[in-house]
N, C-alpha and C positions, 0 to 999 in steps of 0.2 A: 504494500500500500504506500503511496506515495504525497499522501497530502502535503499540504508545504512545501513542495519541491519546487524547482524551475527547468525549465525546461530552454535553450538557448541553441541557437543556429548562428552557425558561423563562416566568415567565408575571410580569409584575408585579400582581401582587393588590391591593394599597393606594394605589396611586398610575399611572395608565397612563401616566403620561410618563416614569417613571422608566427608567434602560437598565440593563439593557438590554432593548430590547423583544422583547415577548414572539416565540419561535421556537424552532428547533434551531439550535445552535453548536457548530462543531468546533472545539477547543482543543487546538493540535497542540503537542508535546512541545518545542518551542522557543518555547511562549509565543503565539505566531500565531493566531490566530481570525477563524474565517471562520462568516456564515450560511448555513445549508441551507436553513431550511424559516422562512416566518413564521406557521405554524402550531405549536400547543400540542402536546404528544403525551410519553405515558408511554413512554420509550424501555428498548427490551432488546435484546439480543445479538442477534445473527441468523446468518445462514450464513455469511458469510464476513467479513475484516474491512474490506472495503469499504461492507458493508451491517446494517443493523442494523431490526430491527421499532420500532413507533409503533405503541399506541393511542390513538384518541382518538374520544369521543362514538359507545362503544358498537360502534368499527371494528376491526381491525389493518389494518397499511399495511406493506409492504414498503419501506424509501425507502432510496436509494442516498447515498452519499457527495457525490453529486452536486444532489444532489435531487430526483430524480425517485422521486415518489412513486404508490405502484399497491398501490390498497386487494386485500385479501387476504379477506375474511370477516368476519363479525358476531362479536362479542366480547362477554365480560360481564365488566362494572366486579368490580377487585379478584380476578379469577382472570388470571395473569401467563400469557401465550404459553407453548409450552414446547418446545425445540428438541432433538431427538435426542442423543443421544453422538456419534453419526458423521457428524451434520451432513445427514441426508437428511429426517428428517421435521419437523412442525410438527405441533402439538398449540393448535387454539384450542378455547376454552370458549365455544360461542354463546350460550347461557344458563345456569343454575346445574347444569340435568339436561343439557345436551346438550355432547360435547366433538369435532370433528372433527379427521379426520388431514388434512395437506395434505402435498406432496412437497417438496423445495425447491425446485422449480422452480413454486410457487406450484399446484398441482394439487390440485384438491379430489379426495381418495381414498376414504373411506370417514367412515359421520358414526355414531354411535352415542348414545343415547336412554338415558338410567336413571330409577328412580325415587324419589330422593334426591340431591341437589343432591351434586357430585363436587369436592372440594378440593384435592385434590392429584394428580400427574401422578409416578411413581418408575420413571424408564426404565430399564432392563436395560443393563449397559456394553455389549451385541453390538448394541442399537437396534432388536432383533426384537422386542419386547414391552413391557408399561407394565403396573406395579399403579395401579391407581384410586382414591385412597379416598375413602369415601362416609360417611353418620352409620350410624356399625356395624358400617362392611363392607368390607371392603379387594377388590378386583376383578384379576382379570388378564384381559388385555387378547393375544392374538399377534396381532403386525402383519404385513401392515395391513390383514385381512382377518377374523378371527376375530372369534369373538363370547365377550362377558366370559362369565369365569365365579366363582362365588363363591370366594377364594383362604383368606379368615378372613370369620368371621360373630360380631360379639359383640353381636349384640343378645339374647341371653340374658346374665343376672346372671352376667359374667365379667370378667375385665380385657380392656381394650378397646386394642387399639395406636391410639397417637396421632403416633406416628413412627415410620417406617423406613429402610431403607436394603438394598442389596444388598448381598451378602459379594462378596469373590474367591474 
């Protein structure tokens, strides 16, 4: 179990001899460090706290504490994974229009297709659903099988949401 811990990705840019070299390091809360992975990788949160996601060159990866790493699907630069409330789904972006669900148990589920590049992921606290937003359009999404539907439309001359959030 790993609470407290950090997790850090490194890359030496300006000098490759420098250390520390490039990888994944675990920096446990007493100071300790240990290498996972000598691979580069944009690390985020994952299912549990033994395990946390990596992208890297257009991938996500599932990679354990241990380092066992097990690629998960095509990803696009600058749109972040994005992990349910309750810890059951996965949301990757394969490209700017296409975003798929996966289960946590790594399960490709359902993949959906739009026609305007998709920014942002705003999950519902119960994990059943996701708004989408899009340039103009804000989408909702019922998991994990539903097809979007238009939730806000401001591509007419109106104010346009550029952030949201769910109430209680």
């Amino acid at each position: 179990h790993s609470t407290g811990n950090i997790l850090i990705s490194t890359m030496p840019w300006a000098d490759p001899a420098r250390e520390p070299a490039m990888g994944l390091y675990l920096i446990s809360k007493n100071g300790g460090t240990r290498k996972i992975s000598n691979n580069f990788f944009e690390v985020y949160s994952g299912f549990s706290s033994d395990q946390f996601l990596g992208s890297s060159n257009d991938q996500t990866f599932s990679i354990s504490l241990s380092g066992t790493e097990v690629l998960i699907g095509p990803s696009s630069i600058g749109n972040n994974p994005s992990i349910s409330p309750d810890k059951q789904w996965l949301f990757l972006f394969e490209d700017n229009q296409t975003v798929t669900l996966y289960s946590n148990q790594l399960e490709r589920i359902n993949s959906w297709i739009f026609n305007s590049p998709i920014y942002n992921v705003i999950w519902r606290p119960d994990s059943t659903g996701v708004f989408l937003s899009s340039d103009g359009v804000l989408y909702y999404l019922q998991l994990p099988a539903g097809q979007p539907i238009i939730a806000y439309d401001c591509s007419t001359p109106q104010p346009c949401a550029n952030s949201s959030t769910w109430l209680p």
